[in-house]
PQR file of N, CA, C, O and H, with PARSE charges and radii, in Angstrom:
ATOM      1  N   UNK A   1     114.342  29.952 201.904 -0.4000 1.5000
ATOM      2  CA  UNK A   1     114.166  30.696 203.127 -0.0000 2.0000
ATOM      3  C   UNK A   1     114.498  32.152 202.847  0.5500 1.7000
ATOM      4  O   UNK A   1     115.513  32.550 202.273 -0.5500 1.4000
ATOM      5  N   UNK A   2     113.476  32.916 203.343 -0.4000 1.5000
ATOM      6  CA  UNK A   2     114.232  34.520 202.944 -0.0000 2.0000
ATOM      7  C   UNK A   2     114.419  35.069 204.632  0.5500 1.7000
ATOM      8  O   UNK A   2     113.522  35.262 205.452 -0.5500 1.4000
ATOM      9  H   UNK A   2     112.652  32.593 203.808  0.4000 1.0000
ATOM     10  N   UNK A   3     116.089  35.255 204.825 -0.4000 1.5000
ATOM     11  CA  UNK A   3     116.452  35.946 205.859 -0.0000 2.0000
ATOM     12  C   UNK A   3     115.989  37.466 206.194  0.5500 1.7000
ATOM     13  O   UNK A   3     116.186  38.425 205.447 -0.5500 1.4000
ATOM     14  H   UNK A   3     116.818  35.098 204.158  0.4000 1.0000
ATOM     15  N   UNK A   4     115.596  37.493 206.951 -0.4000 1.5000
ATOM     16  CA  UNK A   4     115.133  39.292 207.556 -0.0000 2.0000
ATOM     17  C   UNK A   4     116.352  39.801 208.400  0.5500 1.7000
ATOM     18  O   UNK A   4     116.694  40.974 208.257 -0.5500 1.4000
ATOM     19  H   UNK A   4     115.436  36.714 207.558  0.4000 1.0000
ATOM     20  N   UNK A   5     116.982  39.042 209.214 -0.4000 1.5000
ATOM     21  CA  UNK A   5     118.381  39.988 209.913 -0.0000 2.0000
ATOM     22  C   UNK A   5     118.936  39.137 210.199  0.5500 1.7000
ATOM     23  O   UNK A   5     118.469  38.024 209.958 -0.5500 1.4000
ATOM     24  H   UNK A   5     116.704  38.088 209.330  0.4000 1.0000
ATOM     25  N   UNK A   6     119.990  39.258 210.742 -0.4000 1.5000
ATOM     26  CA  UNK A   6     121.256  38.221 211.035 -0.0000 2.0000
ATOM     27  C   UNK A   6     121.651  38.778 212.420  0.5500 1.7000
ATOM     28  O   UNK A   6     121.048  39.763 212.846 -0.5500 1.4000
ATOM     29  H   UNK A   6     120.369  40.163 210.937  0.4000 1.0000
ATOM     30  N   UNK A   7     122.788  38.109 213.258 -0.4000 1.5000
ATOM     31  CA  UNK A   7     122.884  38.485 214.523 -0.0000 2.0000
ATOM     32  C   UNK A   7     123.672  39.474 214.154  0.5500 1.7000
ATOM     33  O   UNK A   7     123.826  39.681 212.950 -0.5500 1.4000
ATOM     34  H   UNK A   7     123.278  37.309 212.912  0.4000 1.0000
ATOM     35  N   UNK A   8     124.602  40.617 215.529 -0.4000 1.5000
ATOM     36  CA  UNK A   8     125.507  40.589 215.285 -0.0000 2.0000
ATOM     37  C   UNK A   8     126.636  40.160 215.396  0.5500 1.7000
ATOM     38  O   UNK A   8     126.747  39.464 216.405 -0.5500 1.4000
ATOM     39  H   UNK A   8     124.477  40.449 216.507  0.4000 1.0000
ATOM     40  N   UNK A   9     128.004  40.301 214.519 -0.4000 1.5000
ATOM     41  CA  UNK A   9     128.948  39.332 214.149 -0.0000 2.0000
ATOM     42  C   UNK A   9     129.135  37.914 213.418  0.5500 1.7000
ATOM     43  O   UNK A   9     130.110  37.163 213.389 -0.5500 1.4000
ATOM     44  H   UNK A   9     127.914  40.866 213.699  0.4000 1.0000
ATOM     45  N   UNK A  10     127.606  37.789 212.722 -0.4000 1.5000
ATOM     46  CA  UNK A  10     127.680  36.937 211.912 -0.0000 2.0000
ATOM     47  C   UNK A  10     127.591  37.447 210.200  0.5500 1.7000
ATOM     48  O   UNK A  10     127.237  38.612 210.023 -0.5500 1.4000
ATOM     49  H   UNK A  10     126.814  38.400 212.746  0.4000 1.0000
ATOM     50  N   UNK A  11     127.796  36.889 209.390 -0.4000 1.5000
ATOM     51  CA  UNK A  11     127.816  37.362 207.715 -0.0000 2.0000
ATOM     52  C   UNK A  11     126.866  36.501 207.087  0.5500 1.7000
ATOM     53  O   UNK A  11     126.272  35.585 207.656 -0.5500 1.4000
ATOM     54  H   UNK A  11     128.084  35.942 209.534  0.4000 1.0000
ATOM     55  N   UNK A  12     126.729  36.888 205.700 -0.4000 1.5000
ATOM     56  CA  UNK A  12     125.781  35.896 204.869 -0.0000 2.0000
ATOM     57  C   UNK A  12     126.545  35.136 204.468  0.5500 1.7000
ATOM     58  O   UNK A  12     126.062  34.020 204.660 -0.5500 1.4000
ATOM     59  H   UNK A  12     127.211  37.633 205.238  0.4000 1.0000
ATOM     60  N   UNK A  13     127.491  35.060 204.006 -0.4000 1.5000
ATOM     61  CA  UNK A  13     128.731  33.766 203.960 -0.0000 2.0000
ATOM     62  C   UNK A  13     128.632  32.807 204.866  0.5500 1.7000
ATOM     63  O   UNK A  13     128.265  31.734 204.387 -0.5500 1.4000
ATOM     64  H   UNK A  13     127.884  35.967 203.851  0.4000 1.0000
ATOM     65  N   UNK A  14     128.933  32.818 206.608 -0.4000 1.5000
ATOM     66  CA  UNK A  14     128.643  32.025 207.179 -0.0000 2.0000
ATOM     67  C   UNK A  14     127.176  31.258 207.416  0.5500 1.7000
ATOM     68  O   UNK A  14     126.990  30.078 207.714 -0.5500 1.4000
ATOM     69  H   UNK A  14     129.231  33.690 206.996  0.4000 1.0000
ATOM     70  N   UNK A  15     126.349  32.151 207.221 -0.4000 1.5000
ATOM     71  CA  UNK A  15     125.024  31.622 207.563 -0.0000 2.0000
ATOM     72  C   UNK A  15     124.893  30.707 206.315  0.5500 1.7000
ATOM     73  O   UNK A  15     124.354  29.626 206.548 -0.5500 1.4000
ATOM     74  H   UNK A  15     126.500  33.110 206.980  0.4000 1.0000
ATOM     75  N   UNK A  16     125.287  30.936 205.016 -0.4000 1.5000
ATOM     76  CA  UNK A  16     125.344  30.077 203.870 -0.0000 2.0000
ATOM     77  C   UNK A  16     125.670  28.531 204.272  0.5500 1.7000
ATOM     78  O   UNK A  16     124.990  27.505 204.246 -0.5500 1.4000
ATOM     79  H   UNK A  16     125.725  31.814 204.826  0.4000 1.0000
ATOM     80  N   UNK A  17     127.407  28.904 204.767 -0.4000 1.5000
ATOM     81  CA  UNK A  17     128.239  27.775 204.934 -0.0000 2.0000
ATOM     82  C   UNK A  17     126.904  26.699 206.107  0.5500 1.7000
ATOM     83  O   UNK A  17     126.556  25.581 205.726 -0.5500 1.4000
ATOM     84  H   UNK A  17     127.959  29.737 204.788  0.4000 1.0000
ATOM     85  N   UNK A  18     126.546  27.095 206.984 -0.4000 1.5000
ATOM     86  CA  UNK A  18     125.917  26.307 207.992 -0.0000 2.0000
ATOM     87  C   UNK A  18     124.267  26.158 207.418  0.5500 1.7000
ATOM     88  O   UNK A  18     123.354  25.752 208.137 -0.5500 1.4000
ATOM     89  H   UNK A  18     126.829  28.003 207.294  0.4000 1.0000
ATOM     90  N   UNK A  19     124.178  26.377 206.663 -0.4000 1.5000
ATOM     91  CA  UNK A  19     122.395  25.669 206.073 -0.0000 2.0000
ATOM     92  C   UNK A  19     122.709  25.367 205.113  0.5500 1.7000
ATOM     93  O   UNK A  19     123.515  25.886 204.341 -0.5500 1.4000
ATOM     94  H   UNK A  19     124.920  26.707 206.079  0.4000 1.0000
ATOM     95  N   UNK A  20     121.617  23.755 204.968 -0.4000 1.5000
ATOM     96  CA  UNK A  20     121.588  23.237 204.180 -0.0000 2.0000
ATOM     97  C   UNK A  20     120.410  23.268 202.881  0.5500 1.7000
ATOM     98  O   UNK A  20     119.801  22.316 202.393 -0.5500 1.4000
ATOM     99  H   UNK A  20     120.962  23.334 205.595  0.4000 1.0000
ATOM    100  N   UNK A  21     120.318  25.222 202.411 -0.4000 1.5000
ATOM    101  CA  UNK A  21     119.455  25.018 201.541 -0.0000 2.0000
ATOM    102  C   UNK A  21     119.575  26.458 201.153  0.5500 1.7000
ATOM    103  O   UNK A  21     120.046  27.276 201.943 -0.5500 1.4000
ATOM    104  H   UNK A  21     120.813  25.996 202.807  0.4000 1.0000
ATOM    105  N   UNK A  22     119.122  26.823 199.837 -0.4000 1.5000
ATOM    106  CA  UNK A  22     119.458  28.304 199.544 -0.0000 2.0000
ATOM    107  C   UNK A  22     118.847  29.390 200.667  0.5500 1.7000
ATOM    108  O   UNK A  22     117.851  29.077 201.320 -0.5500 1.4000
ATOM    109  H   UNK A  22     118.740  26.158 199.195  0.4000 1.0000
ATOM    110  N   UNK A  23     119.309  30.296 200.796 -0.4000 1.5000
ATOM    111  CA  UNK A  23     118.760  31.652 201.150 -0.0000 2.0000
ATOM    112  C   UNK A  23     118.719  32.559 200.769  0.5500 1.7000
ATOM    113  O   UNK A  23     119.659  32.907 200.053 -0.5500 1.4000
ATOM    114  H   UNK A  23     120.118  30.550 200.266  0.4000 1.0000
ATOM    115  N   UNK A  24     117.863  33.276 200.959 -0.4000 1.5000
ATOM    116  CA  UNK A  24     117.689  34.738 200.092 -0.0000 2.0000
ATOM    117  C   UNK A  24     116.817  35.703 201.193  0.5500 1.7000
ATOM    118  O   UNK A  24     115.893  35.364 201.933 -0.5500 1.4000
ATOM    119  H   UNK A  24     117.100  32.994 201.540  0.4000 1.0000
ATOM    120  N   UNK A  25     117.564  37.252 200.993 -0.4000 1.5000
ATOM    121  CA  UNK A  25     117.592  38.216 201.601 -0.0000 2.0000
ATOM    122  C   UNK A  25     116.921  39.745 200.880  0.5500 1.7000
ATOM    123  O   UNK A  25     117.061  40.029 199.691 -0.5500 1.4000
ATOM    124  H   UNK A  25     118.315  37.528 200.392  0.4000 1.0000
ATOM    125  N   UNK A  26     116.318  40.454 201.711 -0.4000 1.5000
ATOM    126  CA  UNK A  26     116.420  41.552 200.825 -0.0000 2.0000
ATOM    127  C   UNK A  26     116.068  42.409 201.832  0.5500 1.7000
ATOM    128  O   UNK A  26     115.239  42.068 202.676 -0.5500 1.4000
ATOM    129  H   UNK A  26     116.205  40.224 202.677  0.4000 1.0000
ATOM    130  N   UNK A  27     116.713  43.716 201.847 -0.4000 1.5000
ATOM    131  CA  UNK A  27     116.764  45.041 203.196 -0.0000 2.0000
ATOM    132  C   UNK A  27     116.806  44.134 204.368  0.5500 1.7000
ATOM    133  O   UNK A  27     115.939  43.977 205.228 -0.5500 1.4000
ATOM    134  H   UNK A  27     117.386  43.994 201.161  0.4000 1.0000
ATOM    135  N   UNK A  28     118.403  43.352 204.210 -0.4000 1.5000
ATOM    136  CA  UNK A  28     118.590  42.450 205.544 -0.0000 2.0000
ATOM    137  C   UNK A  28     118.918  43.669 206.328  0.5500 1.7000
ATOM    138  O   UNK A  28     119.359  44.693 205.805 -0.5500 1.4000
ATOM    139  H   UNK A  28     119.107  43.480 203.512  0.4000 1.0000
ATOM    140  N   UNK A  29     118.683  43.524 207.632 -0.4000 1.5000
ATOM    141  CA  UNK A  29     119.071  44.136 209.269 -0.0000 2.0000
ATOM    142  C   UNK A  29     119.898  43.526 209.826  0.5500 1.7000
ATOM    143  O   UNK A  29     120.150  42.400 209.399 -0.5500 1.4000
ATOM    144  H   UNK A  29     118.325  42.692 208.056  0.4000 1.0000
ATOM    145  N   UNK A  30     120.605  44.032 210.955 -0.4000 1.5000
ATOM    146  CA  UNK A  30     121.416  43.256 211.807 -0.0000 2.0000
ATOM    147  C   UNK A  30     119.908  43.094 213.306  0.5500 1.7000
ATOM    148  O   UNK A  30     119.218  44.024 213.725 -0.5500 1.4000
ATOM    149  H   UNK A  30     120.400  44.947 211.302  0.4000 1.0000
ATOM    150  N   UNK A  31     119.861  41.796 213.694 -0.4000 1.5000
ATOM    151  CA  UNK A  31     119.119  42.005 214.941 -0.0000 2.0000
ATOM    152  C   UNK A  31     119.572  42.483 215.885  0.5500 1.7000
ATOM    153  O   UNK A  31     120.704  42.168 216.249 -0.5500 1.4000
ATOM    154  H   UNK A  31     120.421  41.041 213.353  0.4000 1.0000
ATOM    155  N   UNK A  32     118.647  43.594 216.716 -0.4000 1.5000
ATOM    156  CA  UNK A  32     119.184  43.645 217.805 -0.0000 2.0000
ATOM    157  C   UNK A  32     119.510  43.121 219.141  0.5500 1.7000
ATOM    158  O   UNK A  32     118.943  42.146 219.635 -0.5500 1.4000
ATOM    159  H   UNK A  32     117.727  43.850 216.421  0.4000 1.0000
ATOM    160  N   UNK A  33     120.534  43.869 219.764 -0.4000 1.5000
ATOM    161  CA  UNK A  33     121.064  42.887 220.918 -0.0000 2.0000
ATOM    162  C   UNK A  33     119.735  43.129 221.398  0.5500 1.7000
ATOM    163  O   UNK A  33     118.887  43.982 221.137 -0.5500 1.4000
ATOM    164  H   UNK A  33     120.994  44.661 219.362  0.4000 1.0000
ATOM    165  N   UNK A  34     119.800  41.871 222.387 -0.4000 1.5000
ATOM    166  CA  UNK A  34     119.356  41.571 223.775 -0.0000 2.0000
ATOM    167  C   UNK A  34     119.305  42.690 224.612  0.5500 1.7000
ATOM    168  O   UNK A  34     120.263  43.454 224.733 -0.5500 1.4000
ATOM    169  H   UNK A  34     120.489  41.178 222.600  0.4000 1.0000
ATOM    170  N   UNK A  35     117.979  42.864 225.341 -0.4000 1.5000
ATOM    171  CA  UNK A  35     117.436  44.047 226.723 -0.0000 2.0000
ATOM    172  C   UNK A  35     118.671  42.833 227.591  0.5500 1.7000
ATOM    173  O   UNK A  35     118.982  41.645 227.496 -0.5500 1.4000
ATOM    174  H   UNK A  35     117.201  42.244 225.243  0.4000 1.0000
ATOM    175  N   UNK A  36     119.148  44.326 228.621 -0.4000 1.5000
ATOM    176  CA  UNK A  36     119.482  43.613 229.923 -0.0000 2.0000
ATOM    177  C   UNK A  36     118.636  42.507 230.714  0.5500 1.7000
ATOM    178  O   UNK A  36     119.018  41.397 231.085 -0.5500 1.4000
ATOM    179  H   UNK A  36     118.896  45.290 228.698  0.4000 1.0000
ATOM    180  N   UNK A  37     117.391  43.106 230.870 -0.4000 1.5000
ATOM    181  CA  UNK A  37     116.108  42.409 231.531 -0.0000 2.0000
ATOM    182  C   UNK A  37     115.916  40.176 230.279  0.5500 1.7000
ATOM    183  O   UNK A  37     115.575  39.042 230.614 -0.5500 1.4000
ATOM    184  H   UNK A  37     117.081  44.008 230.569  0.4000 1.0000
ATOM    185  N   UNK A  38     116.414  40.856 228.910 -0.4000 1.5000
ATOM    186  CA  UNK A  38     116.228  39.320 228.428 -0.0000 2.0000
ATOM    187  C   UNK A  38     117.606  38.636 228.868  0.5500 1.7000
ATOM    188  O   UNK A  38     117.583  37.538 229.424 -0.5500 1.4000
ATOM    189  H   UNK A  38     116.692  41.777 228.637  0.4000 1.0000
ATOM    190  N   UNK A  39     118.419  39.090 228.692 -0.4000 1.5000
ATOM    191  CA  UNK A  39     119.587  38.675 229.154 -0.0000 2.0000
ATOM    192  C   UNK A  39     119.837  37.832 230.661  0.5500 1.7000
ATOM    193  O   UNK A  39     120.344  36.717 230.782 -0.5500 1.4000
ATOM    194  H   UNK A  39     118.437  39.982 228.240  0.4000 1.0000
ATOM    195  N   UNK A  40     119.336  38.693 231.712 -0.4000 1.5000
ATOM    196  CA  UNK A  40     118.823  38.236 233.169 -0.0000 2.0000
ATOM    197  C   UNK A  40     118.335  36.789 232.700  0.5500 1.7000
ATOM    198  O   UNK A  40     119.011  35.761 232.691 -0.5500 1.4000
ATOM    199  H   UNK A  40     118.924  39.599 231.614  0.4000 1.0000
ATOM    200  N   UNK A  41     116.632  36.994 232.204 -0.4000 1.5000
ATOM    201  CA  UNK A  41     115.912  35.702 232.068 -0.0000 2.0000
ATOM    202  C   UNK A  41     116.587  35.030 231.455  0.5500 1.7000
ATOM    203  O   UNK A  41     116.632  34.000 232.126 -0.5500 1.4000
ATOM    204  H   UNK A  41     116.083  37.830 232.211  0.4000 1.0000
ATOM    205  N   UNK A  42     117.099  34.907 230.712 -0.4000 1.5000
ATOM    206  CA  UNK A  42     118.500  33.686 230.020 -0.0000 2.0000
ATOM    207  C   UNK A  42     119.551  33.020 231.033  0.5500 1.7000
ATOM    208  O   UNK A  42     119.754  31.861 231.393 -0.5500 1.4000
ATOM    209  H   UNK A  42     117.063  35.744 230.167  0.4000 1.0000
ATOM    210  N   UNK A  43     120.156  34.318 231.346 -0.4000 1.5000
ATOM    211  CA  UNK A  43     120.913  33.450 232.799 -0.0000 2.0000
ATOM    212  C   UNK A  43     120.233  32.680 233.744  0.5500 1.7000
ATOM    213  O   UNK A  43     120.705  31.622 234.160 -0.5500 1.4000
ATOM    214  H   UNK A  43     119.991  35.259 231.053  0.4000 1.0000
ATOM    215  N   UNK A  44     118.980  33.206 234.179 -0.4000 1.5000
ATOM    216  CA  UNK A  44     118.216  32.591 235.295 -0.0000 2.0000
ATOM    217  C   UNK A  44     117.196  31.572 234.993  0.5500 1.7000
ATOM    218  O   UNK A  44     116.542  31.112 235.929 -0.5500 1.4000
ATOM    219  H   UNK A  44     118.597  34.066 233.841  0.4000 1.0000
ATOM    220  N   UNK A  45     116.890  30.975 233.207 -0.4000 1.5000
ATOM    221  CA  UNK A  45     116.678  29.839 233.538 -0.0000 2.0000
ATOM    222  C   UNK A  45     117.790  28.912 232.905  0.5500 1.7000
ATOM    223  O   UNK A  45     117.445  27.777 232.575 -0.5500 1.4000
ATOM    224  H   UNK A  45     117.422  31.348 232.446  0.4000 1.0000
ATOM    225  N   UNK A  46     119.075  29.303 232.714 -0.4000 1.5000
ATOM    226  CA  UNK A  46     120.161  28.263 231.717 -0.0000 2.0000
ATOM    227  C   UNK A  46     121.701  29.146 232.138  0.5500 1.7000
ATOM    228  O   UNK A  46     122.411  29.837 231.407 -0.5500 1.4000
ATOM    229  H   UNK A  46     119.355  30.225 232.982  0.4000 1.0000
ATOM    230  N   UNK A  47     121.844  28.820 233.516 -0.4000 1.5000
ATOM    231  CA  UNK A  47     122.777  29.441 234.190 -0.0000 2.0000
ATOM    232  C   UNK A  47     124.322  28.622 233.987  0.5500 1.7000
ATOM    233  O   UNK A  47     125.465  28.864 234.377 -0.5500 1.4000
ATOM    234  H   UNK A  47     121.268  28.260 234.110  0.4000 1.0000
ATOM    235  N   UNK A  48     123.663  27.485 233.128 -0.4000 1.5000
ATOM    236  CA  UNK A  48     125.521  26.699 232.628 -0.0000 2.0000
ATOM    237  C   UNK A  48     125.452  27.296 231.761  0.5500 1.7000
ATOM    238  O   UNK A  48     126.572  27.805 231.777 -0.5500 1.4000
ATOM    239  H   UNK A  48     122.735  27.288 232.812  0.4000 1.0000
ATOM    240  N   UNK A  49     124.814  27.816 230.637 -0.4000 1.5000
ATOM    241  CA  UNK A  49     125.028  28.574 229.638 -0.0000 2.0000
ATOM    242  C   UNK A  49     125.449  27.251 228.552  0.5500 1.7000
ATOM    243  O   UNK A  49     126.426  27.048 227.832 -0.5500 1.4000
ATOM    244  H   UNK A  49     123.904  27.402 230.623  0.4000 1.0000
ATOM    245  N   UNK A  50     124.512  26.685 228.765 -0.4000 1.5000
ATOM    246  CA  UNK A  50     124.108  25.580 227.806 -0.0000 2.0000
ATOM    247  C   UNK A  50     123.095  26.041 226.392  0.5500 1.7000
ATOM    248  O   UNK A  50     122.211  25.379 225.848 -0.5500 1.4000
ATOM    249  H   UNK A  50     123.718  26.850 229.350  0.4000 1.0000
ATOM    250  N   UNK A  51     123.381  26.810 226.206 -0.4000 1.5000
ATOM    251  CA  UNK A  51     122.352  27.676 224.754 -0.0000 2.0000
ATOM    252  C   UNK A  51     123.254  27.722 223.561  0.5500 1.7000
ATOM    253  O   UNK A  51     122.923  27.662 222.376 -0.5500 1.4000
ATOM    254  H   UNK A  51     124.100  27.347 226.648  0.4000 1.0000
ATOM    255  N   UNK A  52     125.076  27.901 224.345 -0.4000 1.5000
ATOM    256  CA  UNK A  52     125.871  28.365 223.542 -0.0000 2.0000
ATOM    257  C   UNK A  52     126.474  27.147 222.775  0.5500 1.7000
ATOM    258  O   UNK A  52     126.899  27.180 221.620 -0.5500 1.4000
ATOM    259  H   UNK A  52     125.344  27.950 225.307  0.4000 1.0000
ATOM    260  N   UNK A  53     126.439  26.070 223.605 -0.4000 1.5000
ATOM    261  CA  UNK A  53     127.310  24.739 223.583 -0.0000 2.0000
ATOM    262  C   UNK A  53     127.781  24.728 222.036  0.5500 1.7000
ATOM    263  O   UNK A  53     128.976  24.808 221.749 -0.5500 1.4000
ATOM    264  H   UNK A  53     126.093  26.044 224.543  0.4000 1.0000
ATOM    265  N   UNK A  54     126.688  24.615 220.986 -0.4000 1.5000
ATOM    266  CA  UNK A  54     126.507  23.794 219.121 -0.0000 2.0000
ATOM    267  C   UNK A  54     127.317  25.236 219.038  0.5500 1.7000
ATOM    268  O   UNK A  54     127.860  24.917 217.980 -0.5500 1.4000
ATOM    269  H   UNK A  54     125.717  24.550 221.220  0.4000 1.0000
ATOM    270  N   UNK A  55     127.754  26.333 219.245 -0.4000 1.5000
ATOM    271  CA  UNK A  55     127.862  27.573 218.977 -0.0000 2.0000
ATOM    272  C   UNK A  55     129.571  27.810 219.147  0.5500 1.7000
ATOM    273  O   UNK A  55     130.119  28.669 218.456 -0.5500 1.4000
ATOM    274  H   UNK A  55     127.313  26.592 220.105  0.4000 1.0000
ATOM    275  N   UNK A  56     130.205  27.137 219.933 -0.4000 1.5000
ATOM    276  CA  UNK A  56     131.492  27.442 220.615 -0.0000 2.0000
ATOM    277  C   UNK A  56     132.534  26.831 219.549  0.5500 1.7000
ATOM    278  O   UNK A  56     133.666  27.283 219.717 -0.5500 1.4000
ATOM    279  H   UNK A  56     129.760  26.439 220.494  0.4000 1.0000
ATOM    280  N   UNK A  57     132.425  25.986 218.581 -0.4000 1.5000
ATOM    281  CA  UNK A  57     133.005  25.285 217.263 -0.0000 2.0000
ATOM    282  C   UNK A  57     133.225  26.191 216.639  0.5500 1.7000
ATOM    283  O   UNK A  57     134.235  25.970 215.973 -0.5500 1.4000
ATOM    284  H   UNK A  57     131.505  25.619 218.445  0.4000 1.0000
ATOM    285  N   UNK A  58     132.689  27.491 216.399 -0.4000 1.5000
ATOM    286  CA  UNK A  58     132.357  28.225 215.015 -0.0000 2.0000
ATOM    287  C   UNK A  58     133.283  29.533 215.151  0.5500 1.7000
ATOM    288  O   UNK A  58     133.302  30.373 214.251 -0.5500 1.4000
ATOM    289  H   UNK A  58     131.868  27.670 216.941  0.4000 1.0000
TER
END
């Protein structure tokens, strides 16, 4: 898999630790945040904030 950006606050270390297969990178980016306006549509269709759930362990 070749990574293009990572979120922010995550590393290539962790993204390592959690896949199960090599990766490889080159002129990685950090992605950018979220528009207010995507953010809205996230709350308003997943307002338990059930996106984060597999995410809250880490």
């Amino acid at each position: 898999m070749l990574l293009h950006s990572i979120h922010p606050g995550a590393d290539i270390e962790t993204i390592a630790n959690h896949t199960g297969f090599p990766i490889r990178y080159i002129n990685l980016q950090r992605t950018p945040p979220p528009t207010q306006a995507e953010m809205a549509a996230l709350q308003h269709i997943d307002p338990g904030d059930l996106r984060n759930i597999e995410f809250r362990s880490l």
